[in-house]
Backbone bond lengths (Angstrom), bond angles and torsions (degrees), N, CA, C in turn:
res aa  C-N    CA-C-N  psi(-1)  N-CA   C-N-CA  omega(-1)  CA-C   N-CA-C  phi
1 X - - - 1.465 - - 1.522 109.15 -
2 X 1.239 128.76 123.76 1.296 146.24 174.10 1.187 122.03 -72.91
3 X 1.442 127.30 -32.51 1.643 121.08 151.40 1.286 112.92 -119.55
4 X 1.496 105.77 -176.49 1.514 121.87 172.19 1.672 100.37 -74.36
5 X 1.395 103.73 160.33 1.259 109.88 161.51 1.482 107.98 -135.96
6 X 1.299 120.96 16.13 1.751 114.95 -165.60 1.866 97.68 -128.59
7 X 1.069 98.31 173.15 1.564 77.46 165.76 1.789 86.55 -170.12
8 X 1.346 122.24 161.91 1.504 140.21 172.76 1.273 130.53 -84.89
9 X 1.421 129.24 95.96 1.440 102.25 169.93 1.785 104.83 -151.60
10 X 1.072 102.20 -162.96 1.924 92.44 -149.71 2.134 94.17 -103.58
11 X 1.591 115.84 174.85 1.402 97.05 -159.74 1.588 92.36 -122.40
12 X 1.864 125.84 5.91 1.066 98.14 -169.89 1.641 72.03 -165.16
13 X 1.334 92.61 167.20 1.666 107.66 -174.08 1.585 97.32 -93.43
14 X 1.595 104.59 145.30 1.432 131.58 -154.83 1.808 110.08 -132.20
15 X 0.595 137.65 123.89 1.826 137.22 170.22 1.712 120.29 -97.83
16 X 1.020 128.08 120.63 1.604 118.64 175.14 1.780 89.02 -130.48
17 X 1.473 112.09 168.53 1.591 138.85 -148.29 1.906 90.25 -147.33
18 X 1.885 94.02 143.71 1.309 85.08 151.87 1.753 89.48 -152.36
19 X 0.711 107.73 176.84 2.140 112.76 -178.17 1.751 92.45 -129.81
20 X 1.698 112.04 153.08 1.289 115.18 164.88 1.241 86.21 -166.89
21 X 1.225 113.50 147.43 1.799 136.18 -169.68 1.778 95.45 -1.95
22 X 0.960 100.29 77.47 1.837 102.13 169.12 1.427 120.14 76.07
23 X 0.916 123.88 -22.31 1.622 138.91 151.05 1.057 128.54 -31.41
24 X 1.373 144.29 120.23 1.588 129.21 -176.14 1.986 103.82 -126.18
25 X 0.967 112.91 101.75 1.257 125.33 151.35 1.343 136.42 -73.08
26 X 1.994 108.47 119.20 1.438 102.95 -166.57 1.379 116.26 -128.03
27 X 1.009 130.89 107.64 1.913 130.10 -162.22 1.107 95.29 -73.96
28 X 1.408 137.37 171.83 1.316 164.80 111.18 1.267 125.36 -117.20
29 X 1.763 110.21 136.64 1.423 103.98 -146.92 1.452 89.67 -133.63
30 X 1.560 113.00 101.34 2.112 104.85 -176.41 1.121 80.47 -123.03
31 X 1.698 89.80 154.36 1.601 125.93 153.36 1.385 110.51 -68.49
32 X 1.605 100.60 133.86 1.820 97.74 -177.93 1.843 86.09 -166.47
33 X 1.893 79.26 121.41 1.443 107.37 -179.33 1.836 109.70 -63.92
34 X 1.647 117.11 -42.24 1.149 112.92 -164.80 1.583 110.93 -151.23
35 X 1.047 118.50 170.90 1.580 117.64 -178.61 1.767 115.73 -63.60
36 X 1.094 109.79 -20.90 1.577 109.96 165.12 0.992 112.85 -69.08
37 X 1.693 131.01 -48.75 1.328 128.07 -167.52 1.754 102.75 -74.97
38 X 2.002 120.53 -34.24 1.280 102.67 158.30 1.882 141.32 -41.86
39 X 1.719 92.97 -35.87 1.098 104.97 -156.61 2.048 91.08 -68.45
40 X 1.455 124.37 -34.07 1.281 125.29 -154.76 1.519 85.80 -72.31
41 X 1.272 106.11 -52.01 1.889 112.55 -164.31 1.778 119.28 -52.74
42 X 1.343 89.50 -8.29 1.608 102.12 -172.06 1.542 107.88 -105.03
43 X 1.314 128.12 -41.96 1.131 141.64 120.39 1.309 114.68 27.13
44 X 1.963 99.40 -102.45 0.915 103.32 -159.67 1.588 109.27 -93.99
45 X 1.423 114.07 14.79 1.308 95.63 173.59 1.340 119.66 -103.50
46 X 1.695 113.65 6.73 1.660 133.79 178.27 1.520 94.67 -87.27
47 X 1.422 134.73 -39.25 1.377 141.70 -178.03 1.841 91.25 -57.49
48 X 1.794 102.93 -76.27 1.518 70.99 -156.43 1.452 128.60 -94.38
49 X 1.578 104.26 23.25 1.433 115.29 162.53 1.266 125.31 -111.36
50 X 1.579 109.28 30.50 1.350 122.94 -170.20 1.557 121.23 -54.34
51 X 1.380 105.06 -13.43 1.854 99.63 167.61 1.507 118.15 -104.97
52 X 1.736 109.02 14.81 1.594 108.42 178.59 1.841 97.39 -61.62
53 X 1.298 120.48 168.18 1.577 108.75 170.35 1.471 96.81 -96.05
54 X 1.190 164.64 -52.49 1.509 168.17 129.79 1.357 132.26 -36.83
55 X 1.224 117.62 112.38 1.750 112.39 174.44 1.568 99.69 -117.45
56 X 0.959 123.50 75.13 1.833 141.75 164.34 1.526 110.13 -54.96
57 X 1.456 108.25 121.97 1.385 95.82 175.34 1.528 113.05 -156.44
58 X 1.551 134.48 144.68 1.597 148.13 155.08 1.094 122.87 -59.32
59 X 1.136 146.02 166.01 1.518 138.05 106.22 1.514 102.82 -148.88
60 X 1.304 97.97 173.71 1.436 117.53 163.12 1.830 112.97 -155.42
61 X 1.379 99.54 148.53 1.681 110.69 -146.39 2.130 86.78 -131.63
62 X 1.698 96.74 153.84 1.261 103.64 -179.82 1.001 99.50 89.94
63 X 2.032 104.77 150.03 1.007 102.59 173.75 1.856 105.76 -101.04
64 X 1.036 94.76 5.86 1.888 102.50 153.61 1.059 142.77 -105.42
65 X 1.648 107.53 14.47 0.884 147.07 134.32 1.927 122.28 77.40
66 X 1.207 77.55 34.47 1.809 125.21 -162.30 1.299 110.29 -62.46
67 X 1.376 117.77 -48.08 1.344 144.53 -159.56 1.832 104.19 -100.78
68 X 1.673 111.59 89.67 1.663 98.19 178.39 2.017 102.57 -144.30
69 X 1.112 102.06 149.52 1.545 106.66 178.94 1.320 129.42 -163.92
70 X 1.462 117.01 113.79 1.600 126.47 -179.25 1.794 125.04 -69.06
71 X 0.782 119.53 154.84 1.177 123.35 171.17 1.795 120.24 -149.48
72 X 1.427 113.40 129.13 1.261 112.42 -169.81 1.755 109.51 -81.11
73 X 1.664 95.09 -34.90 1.639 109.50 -171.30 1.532 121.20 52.39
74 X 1.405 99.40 54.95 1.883 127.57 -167.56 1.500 118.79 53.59
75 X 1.914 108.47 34.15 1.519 84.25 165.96 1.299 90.20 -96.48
76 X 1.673 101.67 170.64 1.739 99.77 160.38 1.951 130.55 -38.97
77 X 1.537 99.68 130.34 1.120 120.94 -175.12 1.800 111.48 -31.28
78 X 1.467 123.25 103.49 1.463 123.63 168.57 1.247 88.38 109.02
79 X 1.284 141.96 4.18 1.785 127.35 -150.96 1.422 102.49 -95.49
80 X 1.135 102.34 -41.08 1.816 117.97 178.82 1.940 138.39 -115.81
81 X 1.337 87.92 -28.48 1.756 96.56 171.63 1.714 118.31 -76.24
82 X 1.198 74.35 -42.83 1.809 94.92 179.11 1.348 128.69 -60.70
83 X 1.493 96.99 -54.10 2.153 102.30 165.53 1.517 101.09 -59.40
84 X 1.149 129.28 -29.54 1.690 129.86 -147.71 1.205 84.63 -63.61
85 X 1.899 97.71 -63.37 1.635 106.35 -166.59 1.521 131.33 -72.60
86 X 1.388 103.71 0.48 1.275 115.47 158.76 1.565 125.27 -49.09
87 X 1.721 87.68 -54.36 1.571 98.06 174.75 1.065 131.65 -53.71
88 X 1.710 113.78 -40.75 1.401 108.68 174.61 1.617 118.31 -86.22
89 X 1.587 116.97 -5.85 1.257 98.90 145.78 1.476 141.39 -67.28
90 X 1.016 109.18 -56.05 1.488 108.26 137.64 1.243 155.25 65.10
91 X 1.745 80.51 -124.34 1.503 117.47 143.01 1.769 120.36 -87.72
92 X 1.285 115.33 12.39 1.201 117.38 173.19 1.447 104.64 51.56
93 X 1.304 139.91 60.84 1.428 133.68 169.02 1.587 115.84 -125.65
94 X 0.956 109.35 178.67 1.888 119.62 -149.76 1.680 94.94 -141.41
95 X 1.139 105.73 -171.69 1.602 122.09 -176.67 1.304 108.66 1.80
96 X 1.090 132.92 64.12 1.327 135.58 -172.03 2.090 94.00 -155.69
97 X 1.784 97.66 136.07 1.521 109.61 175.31 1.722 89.08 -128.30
98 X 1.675 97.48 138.41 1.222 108.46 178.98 1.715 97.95 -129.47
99 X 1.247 112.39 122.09 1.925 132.44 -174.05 1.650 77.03 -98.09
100 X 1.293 95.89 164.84 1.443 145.68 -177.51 1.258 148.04 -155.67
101 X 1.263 122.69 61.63 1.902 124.83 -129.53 1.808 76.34 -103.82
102 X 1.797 100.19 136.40 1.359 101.65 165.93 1.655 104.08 -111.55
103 X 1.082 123.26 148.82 1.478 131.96 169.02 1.760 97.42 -112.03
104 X 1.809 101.76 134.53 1.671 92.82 -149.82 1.679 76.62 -96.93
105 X 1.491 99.88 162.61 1.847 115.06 165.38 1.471 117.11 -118.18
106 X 1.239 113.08 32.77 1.626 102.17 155.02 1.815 93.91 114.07
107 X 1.231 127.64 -56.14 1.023 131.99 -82.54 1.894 79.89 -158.38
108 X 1.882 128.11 110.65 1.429 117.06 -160.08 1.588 89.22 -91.18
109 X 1.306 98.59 150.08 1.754 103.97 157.81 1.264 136.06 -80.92
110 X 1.327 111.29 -30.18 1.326 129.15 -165.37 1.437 119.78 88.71
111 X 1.154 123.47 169.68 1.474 118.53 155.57 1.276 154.95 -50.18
112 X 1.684 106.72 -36.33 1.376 130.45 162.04 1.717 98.98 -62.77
113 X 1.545 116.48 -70.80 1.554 121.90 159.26 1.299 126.50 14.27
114 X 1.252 96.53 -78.42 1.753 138.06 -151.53 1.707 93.74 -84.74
115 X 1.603 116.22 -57.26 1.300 112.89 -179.31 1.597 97.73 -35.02
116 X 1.582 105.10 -81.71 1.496 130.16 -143.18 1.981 97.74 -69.36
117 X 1.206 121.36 -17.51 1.722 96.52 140.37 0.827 127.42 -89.88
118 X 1.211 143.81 -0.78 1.826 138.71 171.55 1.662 96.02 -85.28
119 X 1.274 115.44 -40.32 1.889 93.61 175.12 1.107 122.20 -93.40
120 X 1.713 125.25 -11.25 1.666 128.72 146.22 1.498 111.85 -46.40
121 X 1.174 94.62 -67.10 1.848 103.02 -173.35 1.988 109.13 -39.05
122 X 0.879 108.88 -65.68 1.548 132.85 169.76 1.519 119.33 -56.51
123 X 1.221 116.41 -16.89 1.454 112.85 -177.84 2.455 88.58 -111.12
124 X 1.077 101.62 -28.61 1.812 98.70 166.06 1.640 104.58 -54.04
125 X 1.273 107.65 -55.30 1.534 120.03 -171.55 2.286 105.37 -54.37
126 X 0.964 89.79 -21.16 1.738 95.49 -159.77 1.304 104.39 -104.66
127 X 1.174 127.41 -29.51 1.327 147.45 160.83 1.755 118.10 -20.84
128 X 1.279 88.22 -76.76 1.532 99.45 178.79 1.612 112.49 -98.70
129 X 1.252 119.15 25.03 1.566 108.42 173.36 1.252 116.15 -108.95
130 X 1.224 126.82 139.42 1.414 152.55 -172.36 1.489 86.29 -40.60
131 X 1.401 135.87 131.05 1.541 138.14 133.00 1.362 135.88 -82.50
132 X 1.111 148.44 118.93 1.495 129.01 -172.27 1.190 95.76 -117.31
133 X 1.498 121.61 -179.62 0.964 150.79 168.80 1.700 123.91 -123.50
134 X 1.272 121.73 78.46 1.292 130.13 -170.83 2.144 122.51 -83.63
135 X 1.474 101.86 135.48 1.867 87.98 -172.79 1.931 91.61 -88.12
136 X 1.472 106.97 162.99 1.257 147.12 -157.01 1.824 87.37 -100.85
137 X 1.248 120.85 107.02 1.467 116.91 -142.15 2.520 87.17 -127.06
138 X 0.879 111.33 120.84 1.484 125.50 177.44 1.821 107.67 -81.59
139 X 0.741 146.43 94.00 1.559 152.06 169.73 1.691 111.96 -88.64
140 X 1.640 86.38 113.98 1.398 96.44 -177.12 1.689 96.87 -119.33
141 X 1.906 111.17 173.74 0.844 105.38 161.28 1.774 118.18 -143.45
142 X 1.489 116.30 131.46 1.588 117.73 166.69 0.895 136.69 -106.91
143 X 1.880 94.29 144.48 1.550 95.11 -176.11 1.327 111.37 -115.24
144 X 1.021 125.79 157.81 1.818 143.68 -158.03 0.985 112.41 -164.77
145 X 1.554 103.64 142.44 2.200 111.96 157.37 1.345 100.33 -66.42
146 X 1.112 112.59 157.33 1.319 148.27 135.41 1.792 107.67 15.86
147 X 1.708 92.36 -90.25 1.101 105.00 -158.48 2.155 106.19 -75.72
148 X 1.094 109.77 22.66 1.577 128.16 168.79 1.511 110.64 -89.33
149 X 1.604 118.39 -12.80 1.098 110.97 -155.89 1.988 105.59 -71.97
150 X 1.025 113.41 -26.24 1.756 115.07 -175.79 1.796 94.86 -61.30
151 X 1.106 108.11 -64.54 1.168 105.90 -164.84 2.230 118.50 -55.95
152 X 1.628 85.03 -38.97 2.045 78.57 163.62 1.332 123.33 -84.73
153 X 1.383 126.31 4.90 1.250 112.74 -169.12 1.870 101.72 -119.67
154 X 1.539 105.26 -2.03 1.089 112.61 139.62 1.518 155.73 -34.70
155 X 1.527 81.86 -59.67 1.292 126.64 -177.82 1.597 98.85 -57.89
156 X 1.560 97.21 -62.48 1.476 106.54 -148.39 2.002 110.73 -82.89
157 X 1.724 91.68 -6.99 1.635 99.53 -168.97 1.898 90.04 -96.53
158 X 1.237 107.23 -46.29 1.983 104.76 166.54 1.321 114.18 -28.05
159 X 1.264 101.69 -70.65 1.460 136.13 -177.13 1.155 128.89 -53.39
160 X 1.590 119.35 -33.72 1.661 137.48 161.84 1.353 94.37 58.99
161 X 1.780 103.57 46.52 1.687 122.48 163.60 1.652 85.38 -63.18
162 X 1.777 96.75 148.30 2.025 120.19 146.62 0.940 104.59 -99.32
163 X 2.093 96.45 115.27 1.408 122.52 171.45 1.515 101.96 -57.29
164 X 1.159 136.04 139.53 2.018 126.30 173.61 1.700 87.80 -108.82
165 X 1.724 117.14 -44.89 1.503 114.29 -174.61 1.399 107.47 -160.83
166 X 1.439 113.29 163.78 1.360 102.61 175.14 1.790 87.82 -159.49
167 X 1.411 104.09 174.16 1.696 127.85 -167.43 1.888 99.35 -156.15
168 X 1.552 100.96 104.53 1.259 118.84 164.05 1.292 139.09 -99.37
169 X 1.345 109.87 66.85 1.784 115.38 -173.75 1.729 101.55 -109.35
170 X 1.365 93.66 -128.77 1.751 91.77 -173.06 1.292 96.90 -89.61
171 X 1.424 114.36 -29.15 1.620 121.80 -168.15 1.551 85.84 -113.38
172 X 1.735 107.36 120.11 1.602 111.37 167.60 1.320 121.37 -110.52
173 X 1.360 120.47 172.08 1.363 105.78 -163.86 2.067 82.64 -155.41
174 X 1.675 96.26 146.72 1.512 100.04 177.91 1.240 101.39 -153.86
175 X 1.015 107.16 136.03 1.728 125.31 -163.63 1.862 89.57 -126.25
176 X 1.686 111.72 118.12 1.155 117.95 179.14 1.717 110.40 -150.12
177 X 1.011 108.66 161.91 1.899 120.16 -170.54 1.986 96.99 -114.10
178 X 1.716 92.92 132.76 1.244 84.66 159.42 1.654 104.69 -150.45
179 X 1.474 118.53 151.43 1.411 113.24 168.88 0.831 136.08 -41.65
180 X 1.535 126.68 127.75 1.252 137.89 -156.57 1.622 123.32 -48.02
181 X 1.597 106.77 -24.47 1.349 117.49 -160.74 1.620 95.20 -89.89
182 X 1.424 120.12 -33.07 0.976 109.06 -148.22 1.823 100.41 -111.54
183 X 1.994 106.02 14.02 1.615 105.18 164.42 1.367 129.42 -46.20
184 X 1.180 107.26 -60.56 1.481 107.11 -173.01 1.292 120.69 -55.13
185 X 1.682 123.78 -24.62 1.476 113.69 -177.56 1.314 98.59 -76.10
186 X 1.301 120.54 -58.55 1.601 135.83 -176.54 1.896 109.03 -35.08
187 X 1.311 109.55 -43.75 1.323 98.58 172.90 1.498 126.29 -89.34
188 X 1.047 103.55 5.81 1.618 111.86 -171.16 1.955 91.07 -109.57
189 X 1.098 116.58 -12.33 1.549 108.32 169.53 1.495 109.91 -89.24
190 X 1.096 117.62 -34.13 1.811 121.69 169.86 1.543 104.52 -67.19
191 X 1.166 117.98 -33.55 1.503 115.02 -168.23 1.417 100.98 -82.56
192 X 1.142 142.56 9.18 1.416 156.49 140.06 1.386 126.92 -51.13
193 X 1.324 105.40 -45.38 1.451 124.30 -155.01 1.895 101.58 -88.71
194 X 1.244 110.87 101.60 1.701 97.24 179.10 1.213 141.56 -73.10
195 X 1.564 123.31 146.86 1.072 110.62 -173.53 1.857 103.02 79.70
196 X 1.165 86.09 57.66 1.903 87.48 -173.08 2.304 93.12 174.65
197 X 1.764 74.83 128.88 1.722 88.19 -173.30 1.587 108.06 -123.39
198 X 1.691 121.95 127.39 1.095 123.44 -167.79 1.339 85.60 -111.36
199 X 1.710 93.28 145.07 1.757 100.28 175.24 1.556 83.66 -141.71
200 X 1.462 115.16 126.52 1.721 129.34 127.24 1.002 130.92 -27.26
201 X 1.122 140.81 117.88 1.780 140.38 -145.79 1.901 89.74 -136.03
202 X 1.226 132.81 -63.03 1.158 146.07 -163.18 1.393 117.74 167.59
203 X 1.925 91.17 169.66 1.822 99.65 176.24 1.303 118.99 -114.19
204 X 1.012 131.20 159.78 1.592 131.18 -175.46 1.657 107.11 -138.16
């Protein structure tokens, strides 16, 4: 097999802590499908930690994992985005944004410092959160008469295709997900069946 089809990422938001000479470091670790849902999570966690002095934060998005970006949020350059995203390399995970709000104690860390609580802080947060392992899923959709229906629902009950939707009149229509690895056979068995049109919709 020439690519992945699975990919890692966590199923519920997680918090880890670290303290250093008066300093309080606080992870938060959410699942986030896309840069909109980053943009809310960042949001609202500057609202209600609006007197932390730092909200430092990673992610990376996709399940190809395409989509990734650090932010120091004025600590020194590499001090905080960088360990974050360490972590989720890592742990090899995807669609996942991990914040990092520091509340300062008086008192500088340095760089070495500063690294090793932004990837303490962030590796507390990762610790105890659920990991999964999810497949890279192709959603197509067919349309058919009526009397086609034995032959697609065949297909799709063999196959232990996920129905997502379907429309049963004279003209039917079935909207279903299947693992990535195993698209191309799956559409080349519908593309058999006559009088029946498969269309590619997207991947998830």
């Amino acid at each position: 097999m020439l690519f992945e089809d699975t990919y890692r990422t966590i199923t519920s938001n997680h918090e880890g802590s670290y303290k250093e000479k008066g300093s309080k470091f606080i992870a938060f670790a959410i699942p986030s499908k896309n840069e909109d849902e980053v943009k809310q999570h960042l949001e609202k966690i500057r609202k209600q930690y609006y007197d932390a002095r730092h909200h430092c934060y990673a992610y990376r998005l996709g399940a190809d994992k395409s989509a990734q970006r650090m932010n120091d949020d004025g600590e020194p350059s590499g001090t905080a985005g960088r360990p974050i995203f360490g972590q989720i390399l890592s742990n090899d995970l995807t669609n996942i944004l991990i914040v990092v709000i520091r509340y300062f104690g008086g008192t500088k860390l340095g760089v070495s410092g500063l690294i090793n609580a932004y990837k303490t802080a962030t590796k507390d947060a990762l610790e105890d959160a659920k990991i999964i392992t999810k497949t890279i899923n192709d959603v197509y959709e067919v349309d058919f008469k009526y009397e086609r229906m034995n032959n697609v629902m065949k297909i799709i009950k063999d196959e232990g295709l996920n129905m997502l939707d379907s429309r049963f009149e004279m003209d039917c229509s079935i909207k279903f997900a299947v693992r990535k690895k195993y698209s191309q056979m799956i559409y080349e068995k519908f593309e058999k069946i006559n009088n029946l049109k498969i269309k590619y919709l997207y991947t998830n």
